[in-house]
N, C-alpha and C positions, 0 to 999 in steps of 0.2 A: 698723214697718209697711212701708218699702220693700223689706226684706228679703224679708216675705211678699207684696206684690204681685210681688216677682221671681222667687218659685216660684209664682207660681199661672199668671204668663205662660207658665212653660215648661211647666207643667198643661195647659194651654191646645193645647201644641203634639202633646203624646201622645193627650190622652183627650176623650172626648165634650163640645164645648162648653155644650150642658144639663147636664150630671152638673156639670160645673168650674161652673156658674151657682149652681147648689143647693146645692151644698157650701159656696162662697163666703157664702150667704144663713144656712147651718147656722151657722158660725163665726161671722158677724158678728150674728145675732138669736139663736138656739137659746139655751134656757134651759141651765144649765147641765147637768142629767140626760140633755139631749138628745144631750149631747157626750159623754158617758162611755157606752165599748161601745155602740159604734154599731151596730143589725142592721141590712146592708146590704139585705136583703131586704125588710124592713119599710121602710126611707128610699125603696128602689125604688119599691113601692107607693103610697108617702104623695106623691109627687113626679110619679106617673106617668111612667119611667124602664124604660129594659129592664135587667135584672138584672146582662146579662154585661157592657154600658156602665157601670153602677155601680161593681161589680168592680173593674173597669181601672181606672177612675178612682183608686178609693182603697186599690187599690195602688201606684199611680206616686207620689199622695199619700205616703204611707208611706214609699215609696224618698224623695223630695220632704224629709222630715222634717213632714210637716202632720201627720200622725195616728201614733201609736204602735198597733200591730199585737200582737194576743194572741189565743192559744190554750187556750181555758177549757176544762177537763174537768166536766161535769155531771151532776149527779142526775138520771135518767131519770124518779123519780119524784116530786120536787120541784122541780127546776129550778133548784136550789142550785150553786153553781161548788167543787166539789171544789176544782179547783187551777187558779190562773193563768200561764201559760206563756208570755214574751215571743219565744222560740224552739221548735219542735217538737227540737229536741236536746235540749229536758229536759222535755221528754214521758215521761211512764213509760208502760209496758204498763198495768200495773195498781196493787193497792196504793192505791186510793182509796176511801174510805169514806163515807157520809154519814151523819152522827149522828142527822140530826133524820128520816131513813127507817129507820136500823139497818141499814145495806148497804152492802157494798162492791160496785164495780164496778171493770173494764177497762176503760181508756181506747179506747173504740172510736172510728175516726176515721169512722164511717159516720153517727152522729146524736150519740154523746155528747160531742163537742170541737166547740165552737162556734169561729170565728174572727169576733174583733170588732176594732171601730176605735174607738180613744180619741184627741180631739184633744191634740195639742202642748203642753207646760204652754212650750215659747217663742212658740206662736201663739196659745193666750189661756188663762189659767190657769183651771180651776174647782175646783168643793169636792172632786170626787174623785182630783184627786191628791196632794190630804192626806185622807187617807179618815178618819182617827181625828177631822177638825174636821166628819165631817157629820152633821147630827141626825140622830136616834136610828133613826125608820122609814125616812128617805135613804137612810143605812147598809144596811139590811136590802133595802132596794127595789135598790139602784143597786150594791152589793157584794157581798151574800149573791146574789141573785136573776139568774139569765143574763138575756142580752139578748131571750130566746125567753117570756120569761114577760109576760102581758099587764094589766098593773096600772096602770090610773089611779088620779087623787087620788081617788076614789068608792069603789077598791079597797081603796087603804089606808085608807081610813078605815072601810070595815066590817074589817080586819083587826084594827084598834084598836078598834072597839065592840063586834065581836063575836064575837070571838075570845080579844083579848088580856085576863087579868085583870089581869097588872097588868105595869109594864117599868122599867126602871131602868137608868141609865148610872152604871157604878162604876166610878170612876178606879183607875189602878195602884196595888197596895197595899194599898186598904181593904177595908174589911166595910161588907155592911148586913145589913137582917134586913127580910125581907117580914112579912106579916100580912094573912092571905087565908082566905078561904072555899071550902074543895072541895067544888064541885059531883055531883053522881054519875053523871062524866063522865072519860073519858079524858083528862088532862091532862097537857104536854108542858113541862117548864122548856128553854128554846133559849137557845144565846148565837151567834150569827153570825159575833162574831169570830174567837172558837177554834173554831168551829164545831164546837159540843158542846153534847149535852141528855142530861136524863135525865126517863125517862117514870113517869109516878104513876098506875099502874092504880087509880081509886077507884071502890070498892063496896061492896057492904055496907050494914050499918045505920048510919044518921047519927050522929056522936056530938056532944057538947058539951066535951068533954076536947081540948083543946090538943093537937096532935100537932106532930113537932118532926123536920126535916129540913136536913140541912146539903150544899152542895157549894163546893169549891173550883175554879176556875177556873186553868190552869196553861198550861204550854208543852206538856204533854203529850194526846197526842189521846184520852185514855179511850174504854174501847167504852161505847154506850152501855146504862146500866142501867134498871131497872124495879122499881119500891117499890109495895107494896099499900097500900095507906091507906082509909080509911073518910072518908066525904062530912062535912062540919066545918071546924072552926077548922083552921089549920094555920100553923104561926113556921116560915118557911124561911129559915137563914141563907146567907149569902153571901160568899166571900171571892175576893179577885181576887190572885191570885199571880204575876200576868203584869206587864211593864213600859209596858202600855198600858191603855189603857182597852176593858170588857168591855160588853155590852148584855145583857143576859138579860131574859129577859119569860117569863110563864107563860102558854099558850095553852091555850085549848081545845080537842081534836081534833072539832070539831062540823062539820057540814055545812058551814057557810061556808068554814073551814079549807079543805076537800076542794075546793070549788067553787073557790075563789080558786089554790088548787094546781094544777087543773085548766084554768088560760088560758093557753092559749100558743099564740104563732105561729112561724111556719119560720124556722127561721135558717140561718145559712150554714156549711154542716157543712166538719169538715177535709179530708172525702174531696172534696169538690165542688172544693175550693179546691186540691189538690193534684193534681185533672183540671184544673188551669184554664191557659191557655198562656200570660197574662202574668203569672201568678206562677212558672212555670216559668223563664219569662225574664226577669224584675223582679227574683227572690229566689233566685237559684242557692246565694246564700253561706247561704241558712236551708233548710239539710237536713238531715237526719238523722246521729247520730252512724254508726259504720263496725256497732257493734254493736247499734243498734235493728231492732225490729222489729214493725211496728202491724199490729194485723190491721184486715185491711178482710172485713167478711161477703158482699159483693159490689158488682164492679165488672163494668166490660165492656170487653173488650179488641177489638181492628179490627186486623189487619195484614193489611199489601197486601206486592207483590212485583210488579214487572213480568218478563214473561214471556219467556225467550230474549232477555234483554240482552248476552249475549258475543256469541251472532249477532247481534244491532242495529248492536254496535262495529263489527263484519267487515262486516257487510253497506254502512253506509252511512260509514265511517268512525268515527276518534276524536273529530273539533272537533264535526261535528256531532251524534254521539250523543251526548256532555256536554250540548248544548246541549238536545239532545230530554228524555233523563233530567232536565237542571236545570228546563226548563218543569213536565215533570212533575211535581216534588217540588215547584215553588213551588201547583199547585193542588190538592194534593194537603193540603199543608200548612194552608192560604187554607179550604179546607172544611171541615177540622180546628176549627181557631181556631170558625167560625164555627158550626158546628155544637156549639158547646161541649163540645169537645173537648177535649183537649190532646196533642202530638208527646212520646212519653217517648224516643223516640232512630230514629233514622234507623242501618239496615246497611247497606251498600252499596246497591242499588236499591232496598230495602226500609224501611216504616216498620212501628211501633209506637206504639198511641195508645191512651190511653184518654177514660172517658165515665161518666157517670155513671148514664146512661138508655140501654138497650140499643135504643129508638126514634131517639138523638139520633144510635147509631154507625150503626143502618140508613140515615138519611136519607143519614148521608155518605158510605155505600157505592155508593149511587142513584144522588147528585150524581158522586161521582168515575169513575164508569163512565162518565156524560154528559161529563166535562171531556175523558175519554180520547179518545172520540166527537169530540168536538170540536179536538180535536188533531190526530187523525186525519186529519176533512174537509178542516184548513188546509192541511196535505200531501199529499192526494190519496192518501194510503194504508192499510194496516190492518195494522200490523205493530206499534203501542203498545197491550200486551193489559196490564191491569193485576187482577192475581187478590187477589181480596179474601177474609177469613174473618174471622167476627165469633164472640166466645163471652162467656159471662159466670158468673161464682163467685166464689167466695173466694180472698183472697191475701194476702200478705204486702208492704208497702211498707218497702223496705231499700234502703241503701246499697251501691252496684255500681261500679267503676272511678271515684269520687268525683262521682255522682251519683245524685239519686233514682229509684228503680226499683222494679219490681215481681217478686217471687217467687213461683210455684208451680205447682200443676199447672194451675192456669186458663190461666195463659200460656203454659205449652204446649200445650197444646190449641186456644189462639186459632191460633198459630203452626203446628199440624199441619193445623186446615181450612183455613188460606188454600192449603197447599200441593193440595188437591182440586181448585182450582181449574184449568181448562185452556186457557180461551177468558175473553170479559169476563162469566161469572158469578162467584156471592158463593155462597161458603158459611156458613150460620151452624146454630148448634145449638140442641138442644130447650130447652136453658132460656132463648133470646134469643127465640125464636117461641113460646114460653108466656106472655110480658112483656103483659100485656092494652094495653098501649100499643104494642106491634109487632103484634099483632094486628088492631087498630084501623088502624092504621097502612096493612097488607098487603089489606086489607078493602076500604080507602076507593079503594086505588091499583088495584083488584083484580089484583093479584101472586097470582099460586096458586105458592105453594112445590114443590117434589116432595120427596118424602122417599126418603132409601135410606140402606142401612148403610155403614159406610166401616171402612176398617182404617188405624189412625193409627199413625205410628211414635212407637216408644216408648212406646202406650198398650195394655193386654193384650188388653183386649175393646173388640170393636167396636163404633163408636158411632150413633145415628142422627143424621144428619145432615137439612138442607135447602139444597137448593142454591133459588136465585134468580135462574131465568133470563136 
């Protein structure tokens, strides 16, 4: 216990003293479900907390050793954890399937990789870090199911009444043999563990004849199959080939099913988390191998540039153009962070940031123009122009000079409008001013854009832009 109030003191010293309150109240009351795959966005809400305070917090935790940190790949359309992932280096692209939808998907870090937090089996041990000792629907609730799915005790138990015909825990090794009645209904044999089912289209006319199905359970992921059967008796046996213990249950794909499949709240996606600037700077050693490469479907890129920096050197010297340039980049930086941003690298005068919301990179295009402004006044002059271009697409998140970065033609393109810029306006493009939250946004502030075409190097045709006066 001293050990743990000695990391929570230093908790205390990085991150939000309400967040460090809650969390402390998590560990020491929280049921034990409560602690396995934690969605921070949901704790956010339950706690009435701001999200990017939560964040930090239990990441520092994490560095801390309080919570263990993982990267779930999910069924989009179940909400099943394809694969658990203590590091994003053994993340795969794709290559993940779900049995109990018959789908494979790509690991997209834009909604299908959740990032959750499980406490410390050294700061208090619960049932799920021996996952094979937890009863049967825990298992299914708290392992099969991400942290985004919204299942109370009310949930699972119409799961069990109305759903499930029948369930069974079979240890490594044996057989049993069900004994059930098909309905003349869709029914699903699921096992959570090996995370494999096979579907029993039943139709037809009812019989009274015994029908007789068999499956083995193994190390191997079978696709899954589809038996016709007729609504009756039916012996299904079962053998467990694996060296643990299996759960199989027979469900019915009925409305409940669909209803209950259908609850889910936000969770904290990979891409959020990898815009985020104190996992940038908390988790430098959890990046990416040299040969990955995750697509992201859209992000939104910000780069600035300040304008005629050799002339700044020459004009007012070396000591104090560093010192102008370093103010610069600390609020430059400072609006970044807080605008829920994150810094992917600094060039020389110039930064690189991304965002997850192409509203969240406009505000700090607005704010950093006012910081410039305000630079400015303190010196009595107009000579710190900071050129901003905001764009947003698709990209690739790969490893560059041994760190995390970003790949393609989005990032060129961010990098070709900032250069439009000539004085203290912002360029951004038609899919950042399409975003109905930059719309709203440009509405409220009443910004009137201008629009014109631009000729970008290195891009063939030209593109519309919007500058932002």
């Amino acid at each position: 216990m001293s050990e743990t109030r000695a990391q929570f003191s230093v908790l205390k010293q990085t991150a939000d003293p309400a967040v460090v309150d809650a969390i402390e109240r998590l560990i020491a009351k929280g049921q034990d479900r409560d602690l396995n795959r934690i969605n921070l966005l949901d704790f956010s809400a339950r706690n009435g907390l701001d999200e990017e305070k939560v964040i930090s917090a239990f990441l520092h935790s994490a560095r801390l050793g309080l919570f263990d940190l993982a990267w779930n790949v999910l069924c989009p359309g179940c909400g099943g954890v394809l694969g658990a992932h203590e590091t994003l280096k053994s993340l795969r692209h794709d290559d993940y399937n779900c049995a109990l939808c018959a789908k494979g998907y790509e690991a997209s870090v834009d909604d299908r990789v959740e990032v959750s937090f499980t406490v410390s089996p050294r700061i208090r041990r619960i049932a799920a870090h021996d996952p094979h000792t937890l009863p049967f629907w825990e298992y299914t609730r708290q392992m099969f199911w991400s942290s985004g799915m919204e299942l109370n005790d009310d949930d699972m138990k119409r799961l069990v009444d109305e759903v499930s015909l029948e369930a069974l825990e079979l240890p490594a090794g044996e057989k049993a043999v069900f004994s059930l009645q098909l309905p003349n209904q869709f029914v699903i044999v699921f096992e959570p563990v090996t995370h494999s089912a096979h579907f029993i289209n039943v139709q037809g006319e009812p019989t009274r004849e015994r029908q007789q199905f068999s499956i083995v359970f193994n190390k191997l992921q079978a696709p899954t199959g589809t038996t016709d059967m007729r609504p009756g008796p039916l012996r299904l046996s079962l053998e467990n080939q694996t060296d643990h213990r299996v759960l199989p249950s027979v469900w019915v794909a009925n409305d409940t099913l669909h209803e209950l499949l259908g609850k889910r709240k936000p969770i904290l996606t990979a891409k959020r988390m990898l815009s985020n600037q104190t996992f940038r700077d908390v988790f430098k050693a959890d990046n990416l191998n040299a040969d990955q490469r995750l697509k992201i479907t859209s992000l939104t890129f910000l780069f600035t540039d300040l304008k005629g920096s050799t002339a700044l050197y020459e004009r007012v010297g070396d000591l104090a153009a560093f010192d102008l340039v370093r103010a610069h980049f600390h609020a430059l930086l400072e609006i970044i962070a807080a605008e829920k941003g994150a810094v992917v690298k600094t060039i020389g005068d110039a930064v690189m940031a991304t965002f997850i919301r192409p509203e969240h990179a406009i505000v700090a295009g607005l704010r950093m123009r006012e910081a410039m402004k305000q630079l400015n006044r303190e010196r009595g002059k107009e000579d710190l122009i900071v050129k901003i271009g905001i764009h947003e697409g698709p990209c690739l998140a790969v490893m560059l000079n041994e760190r995390q970065d970003y790949f393609g033609q989005t990032v060129n393109i961010a990098a070709r409008v900032q250069s439009l810029s000539t004085a203290q306006e912002m360029h951004i493009t038609a899919p950042v001013i399409e975003s109905p939250g930059v719309a709203s946004l440009l509405e409220n502030r009443s910004i009137r854009p201008i629009q014109k075409e631009a000729a970008l190097r290195g891009i063939a045709d030209k593109m519309v832009v919007y500058e932002i006066p």
